[in-house]
C-alpha positions as CSV (number, residue, x, y, z in Angstrom):
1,X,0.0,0.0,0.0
2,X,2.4,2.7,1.0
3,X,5.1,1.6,-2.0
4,X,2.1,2.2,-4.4
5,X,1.1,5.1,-2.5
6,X,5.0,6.7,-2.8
7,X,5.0,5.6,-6.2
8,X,2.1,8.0,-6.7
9,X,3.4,10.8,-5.2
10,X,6.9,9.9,-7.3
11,X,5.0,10.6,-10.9
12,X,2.5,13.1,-9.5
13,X,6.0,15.4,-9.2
14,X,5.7,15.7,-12.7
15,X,2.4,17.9,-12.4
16,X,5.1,20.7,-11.8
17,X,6.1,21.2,-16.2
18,X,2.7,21.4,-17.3
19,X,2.2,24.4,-14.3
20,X,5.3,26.0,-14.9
21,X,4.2,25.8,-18.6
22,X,0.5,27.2,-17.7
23,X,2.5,30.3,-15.8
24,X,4.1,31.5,-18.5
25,X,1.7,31.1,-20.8
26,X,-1.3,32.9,-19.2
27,X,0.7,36.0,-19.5
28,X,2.7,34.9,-22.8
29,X,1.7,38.2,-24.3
30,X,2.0,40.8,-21.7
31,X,5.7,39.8,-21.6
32,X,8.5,41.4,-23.0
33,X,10.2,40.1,-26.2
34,X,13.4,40.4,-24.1
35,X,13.6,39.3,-20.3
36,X,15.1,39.9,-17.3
37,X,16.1,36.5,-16.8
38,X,19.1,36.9,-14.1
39,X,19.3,38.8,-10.8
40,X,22.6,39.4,-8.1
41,X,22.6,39.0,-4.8
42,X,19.9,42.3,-4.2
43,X,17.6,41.0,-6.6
44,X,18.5,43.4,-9.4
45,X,18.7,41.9,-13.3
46,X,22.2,41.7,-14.6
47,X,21.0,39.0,-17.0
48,X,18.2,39.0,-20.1
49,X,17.1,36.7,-23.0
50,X,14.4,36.3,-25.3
51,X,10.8,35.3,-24.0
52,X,10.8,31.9,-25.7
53,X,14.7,31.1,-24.4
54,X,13.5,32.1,-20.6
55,X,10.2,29.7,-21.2
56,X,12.6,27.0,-22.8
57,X,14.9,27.4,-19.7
58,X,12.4,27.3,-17.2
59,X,10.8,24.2,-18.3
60,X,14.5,22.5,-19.3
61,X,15.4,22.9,-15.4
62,X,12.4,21.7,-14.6
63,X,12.5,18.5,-16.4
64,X,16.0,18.0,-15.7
65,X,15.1,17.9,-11.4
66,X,11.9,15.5,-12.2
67,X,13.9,13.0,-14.4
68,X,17.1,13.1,-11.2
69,X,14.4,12.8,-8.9
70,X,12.3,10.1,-10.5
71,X,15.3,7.6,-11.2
72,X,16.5,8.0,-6.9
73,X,13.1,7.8,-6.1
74,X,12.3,5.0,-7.9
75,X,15.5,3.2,-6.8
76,X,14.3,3.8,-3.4
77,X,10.9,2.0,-4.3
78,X,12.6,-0.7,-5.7
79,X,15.0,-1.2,-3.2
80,X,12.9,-1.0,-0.4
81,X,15.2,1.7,1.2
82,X,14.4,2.9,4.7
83,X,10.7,4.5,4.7
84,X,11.7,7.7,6.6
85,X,14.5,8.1,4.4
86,X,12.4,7.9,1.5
87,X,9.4,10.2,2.4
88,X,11.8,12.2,3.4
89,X,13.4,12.7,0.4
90,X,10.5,12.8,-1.5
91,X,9.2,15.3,0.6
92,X,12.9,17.6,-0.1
93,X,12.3,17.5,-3.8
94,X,8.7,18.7,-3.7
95,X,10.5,21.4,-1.6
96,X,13.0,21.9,-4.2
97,X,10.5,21.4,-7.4
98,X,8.2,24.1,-5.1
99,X,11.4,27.0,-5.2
100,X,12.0,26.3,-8.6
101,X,8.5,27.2,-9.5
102,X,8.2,30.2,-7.1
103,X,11.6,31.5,-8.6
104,X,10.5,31.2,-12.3
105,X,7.0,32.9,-11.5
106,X,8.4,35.2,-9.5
107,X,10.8,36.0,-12.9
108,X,7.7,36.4,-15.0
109,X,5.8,38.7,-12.0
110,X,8.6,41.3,-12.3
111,X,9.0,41.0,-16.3
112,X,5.1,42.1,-15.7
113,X,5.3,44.8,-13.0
114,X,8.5,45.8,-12.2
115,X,7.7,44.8,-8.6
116,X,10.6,43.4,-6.3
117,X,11.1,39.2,-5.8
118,X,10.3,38.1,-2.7
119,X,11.3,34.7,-1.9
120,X,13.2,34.6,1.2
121,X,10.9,32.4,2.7
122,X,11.6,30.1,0.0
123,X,15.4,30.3,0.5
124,X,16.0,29.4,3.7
125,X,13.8,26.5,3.8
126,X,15.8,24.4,0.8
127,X,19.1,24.5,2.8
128,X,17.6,23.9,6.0
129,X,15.3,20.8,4.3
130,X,18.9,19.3,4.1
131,X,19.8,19.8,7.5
132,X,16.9,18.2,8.5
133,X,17.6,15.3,5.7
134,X,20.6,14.8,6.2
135,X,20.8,13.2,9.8
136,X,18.0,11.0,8.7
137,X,20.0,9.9,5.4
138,X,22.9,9.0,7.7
139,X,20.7,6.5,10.2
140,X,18.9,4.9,7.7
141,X,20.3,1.3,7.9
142,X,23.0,1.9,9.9
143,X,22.4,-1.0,11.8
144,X,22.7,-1.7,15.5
145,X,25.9,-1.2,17.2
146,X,28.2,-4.3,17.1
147,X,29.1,-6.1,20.6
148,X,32.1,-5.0,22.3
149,X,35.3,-6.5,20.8
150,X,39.2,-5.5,20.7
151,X,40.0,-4.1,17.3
152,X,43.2,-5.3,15.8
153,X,43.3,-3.1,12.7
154,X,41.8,0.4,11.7
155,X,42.4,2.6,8.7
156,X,41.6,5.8,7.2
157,X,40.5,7.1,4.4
158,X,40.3,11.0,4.2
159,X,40.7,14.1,1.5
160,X,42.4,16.5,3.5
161,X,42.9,18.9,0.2
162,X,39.3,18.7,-0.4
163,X,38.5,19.2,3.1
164,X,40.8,22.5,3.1
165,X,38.9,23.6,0.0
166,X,35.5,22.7,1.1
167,X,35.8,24.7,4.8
168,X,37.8,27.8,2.8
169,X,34.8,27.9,0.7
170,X,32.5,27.6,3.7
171,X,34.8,30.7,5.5
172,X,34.7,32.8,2.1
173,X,31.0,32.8,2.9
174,X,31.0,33.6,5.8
175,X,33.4,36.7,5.6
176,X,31.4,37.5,2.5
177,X,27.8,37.6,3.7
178,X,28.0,40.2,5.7
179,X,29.2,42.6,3.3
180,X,26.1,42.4,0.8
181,X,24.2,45.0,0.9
182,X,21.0,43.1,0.8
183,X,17.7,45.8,0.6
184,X,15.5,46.4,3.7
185,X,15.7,44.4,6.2
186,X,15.9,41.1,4.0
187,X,17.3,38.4,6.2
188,X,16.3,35.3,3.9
189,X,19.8,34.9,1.7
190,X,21.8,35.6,5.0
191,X,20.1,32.8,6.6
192,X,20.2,30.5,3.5
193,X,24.2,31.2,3.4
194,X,25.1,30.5,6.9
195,X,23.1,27.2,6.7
196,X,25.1,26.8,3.7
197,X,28.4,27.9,5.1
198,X,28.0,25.1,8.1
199,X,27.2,22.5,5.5
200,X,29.9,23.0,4.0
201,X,32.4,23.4,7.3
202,X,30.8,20.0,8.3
203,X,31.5,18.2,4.9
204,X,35.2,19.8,4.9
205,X,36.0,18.7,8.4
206,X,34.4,14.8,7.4
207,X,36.7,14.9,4.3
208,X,39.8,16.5,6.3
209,X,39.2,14.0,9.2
210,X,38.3,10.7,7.1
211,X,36.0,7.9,7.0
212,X,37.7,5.5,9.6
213,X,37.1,1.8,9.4
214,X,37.1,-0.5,12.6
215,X,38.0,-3.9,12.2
216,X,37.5,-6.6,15.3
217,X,36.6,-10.3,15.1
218,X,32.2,-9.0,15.5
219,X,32.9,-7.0,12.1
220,X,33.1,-3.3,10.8
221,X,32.5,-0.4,12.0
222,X,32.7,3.3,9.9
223,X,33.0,6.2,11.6
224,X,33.5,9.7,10.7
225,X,34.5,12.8,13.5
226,X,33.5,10.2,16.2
227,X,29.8,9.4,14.5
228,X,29.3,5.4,13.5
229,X,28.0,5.7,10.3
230,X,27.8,2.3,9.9
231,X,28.3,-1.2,11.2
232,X,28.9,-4.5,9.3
233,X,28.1,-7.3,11.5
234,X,30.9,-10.6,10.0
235,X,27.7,-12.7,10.0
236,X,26.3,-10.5,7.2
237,X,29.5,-10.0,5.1
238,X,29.6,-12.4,1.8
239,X,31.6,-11.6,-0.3
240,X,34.1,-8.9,-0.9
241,X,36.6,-7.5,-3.9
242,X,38.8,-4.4,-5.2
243,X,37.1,-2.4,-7.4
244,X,37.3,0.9,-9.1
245,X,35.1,3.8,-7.9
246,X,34.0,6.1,-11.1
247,X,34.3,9.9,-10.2
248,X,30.8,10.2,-11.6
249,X,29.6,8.6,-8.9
250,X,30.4,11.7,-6.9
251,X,32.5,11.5,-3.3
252,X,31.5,11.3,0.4
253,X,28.9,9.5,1.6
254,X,26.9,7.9,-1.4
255,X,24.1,5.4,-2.5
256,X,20.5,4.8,-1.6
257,X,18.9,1.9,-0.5
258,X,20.7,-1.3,-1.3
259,X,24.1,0.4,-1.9
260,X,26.1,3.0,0.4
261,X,29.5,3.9,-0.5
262,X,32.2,6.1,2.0
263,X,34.7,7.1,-0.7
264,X,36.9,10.2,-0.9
265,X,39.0,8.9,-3.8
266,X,38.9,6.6,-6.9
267,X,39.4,2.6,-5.2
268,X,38.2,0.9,-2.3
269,X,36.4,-2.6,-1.8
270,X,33.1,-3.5,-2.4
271,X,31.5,-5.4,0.1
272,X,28.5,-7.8,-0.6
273,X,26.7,-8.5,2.8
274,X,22.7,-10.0,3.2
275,X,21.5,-6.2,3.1
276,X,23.3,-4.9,0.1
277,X,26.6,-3.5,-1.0
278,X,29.1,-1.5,1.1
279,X,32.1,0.6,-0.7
280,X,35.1,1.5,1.8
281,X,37.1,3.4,0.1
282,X,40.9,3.6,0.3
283,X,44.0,4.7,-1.5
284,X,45.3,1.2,-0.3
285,X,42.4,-1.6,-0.8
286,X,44.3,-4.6,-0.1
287,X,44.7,-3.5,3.2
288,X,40.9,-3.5,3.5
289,X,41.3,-7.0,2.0
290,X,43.5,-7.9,4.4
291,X,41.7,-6.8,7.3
292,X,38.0,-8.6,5.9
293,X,40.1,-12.0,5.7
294,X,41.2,-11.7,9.2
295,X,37.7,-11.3,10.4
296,X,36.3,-14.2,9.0
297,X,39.4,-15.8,10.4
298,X,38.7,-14.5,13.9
299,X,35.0,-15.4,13.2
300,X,33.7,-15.9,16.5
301,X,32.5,-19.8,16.6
């Protein structure tokens, strides 16, 4: 009942092209031949183009989000990932489809009146939907903590470049913020870029610090600044190889459902277990190998 029902919802998402479409045209010819299509920070157009190349945009983001969204959605479903994970998510890209839609009519409102956009509301809520997703992303199949056991080997697998980069980037916005000289008393992008800014301090530190992978005779355990992000019970682990990791694929903590990758690089080991596939990632794999072959040695009887 509920997959059909959150399939439902999945394709009803695509309601939002035919009303983006309907915006535009029940004004198509009050607006100009040539629109303000781009705004700075104050909301101000630095950028036109022609009516139909706005409408084309519009609708080419648009479809772009719903066919991203449909495919991890539908993985989800198919997958049976964690339920809360799921609504949740499907919940974030309404959100996100929502902005999108208030920011494009908000486009065609001024190319109609001249008056101001408003959509601060709008802009703190998408970066503080993720704050709220992702904790919720990060528990979903976890699984329980494993018993107590000594660990004989741990290894870590961290970006500190890319952690540098990510927290300069997070203090460049910060430093920056302050110094826009946003109209009125508009609070909405300063709150949007601090949430933004600690995203992005958060992912840097991760990144800098590493995933780190405990190995004892009861299995693996991932952690990352002191939170278990995961633990591997030996009784669930298969199978387990060297593979590639495609930089596609995108770095960090990945995968939904059945799969969930902790990669900062471009090899690791793939680990089949009885609730999907696990990627460690490491600049040195067969050290991972070696560690997986002395659990099930240390298997406890």
């Amino acid at each position: 009942m509920y997959r059909n029902l959150f399939r439902t919802m999945t394709w009803l998402m695509w309601l939002a092209l035919p009303l983006m479409a309907l915006r535009f045209w029940l004004v198509w010819d009050q607006l100009p031949l040539r629109m303000a299509s781009h705004f700075d920070a104050n909301w101000n157009p630095n950028g036109w183009m022609p009516r139909d190349g706005a409408f084309g945009f519009a609708l080419g983001v648009t479809a772009f989000l719903l066919m991203v969204f449909t495919v991890i959605l539908l993985a989800m479903a198919r997958q049976k990932a964690a339920s809360a994970l799921a609504w949740t998510m499907l919940s974030f890209f309404y959100l996100v489809l929502g902005f999108v839609y208030a920011l494009n009519s908000e486009v065609v409102s001024y190319n109609l009146t001249g008056q101001p956009i408003h959509i601060n509301l709008l802009i703190v809520m998408v970066p503080l939907a993720i704050l709220v997703l992702v904790p919720i992303y990060l528990r979903a199949g976890r699984e329980a903590p494993l018993p107590q056991a000594a660990v004989f080997a741990e290894e870590v697998h961290a970006a500190p470049l890319l952690g540098m980069l990510m927290m300069l980037g997070g203090a460049a916005i910060l430093f920056a913020v302050p110094t826009c000289a946003f109209p009125g008393q508009v609070k909405g992008p300063r709150i949007a870029a601090a949430l933004i800014c600690l995203l992005l301090l958060l992912s840097g530190m991760s990144a800098w610090s590493g995933f780190r992978y405990s190995f004892s005779d009861r299995g693996v355990e991932i952690r990352t600044l002191g939170y278990r992000l995961r633990s591997i019970p030996v009784g669930q682990i298969q199978q387990y190889a060297i593979k590639p990791w495609s930089f596609w694929r995108g770095y960090g903590i990945r995968g939904v459902g059945d799969l969930r990758g902790y990669v900062w690089g471009n090899t690791g080991v793939q680990i089949k277990t009885t609730q999907g596939l696990v990627f460690l990632g490491h600049d040195q794999p067969e050290k991972i190998v070696r560690d997986l072959d002395m659990i099930k040695q240390l298997r406890p009887s």
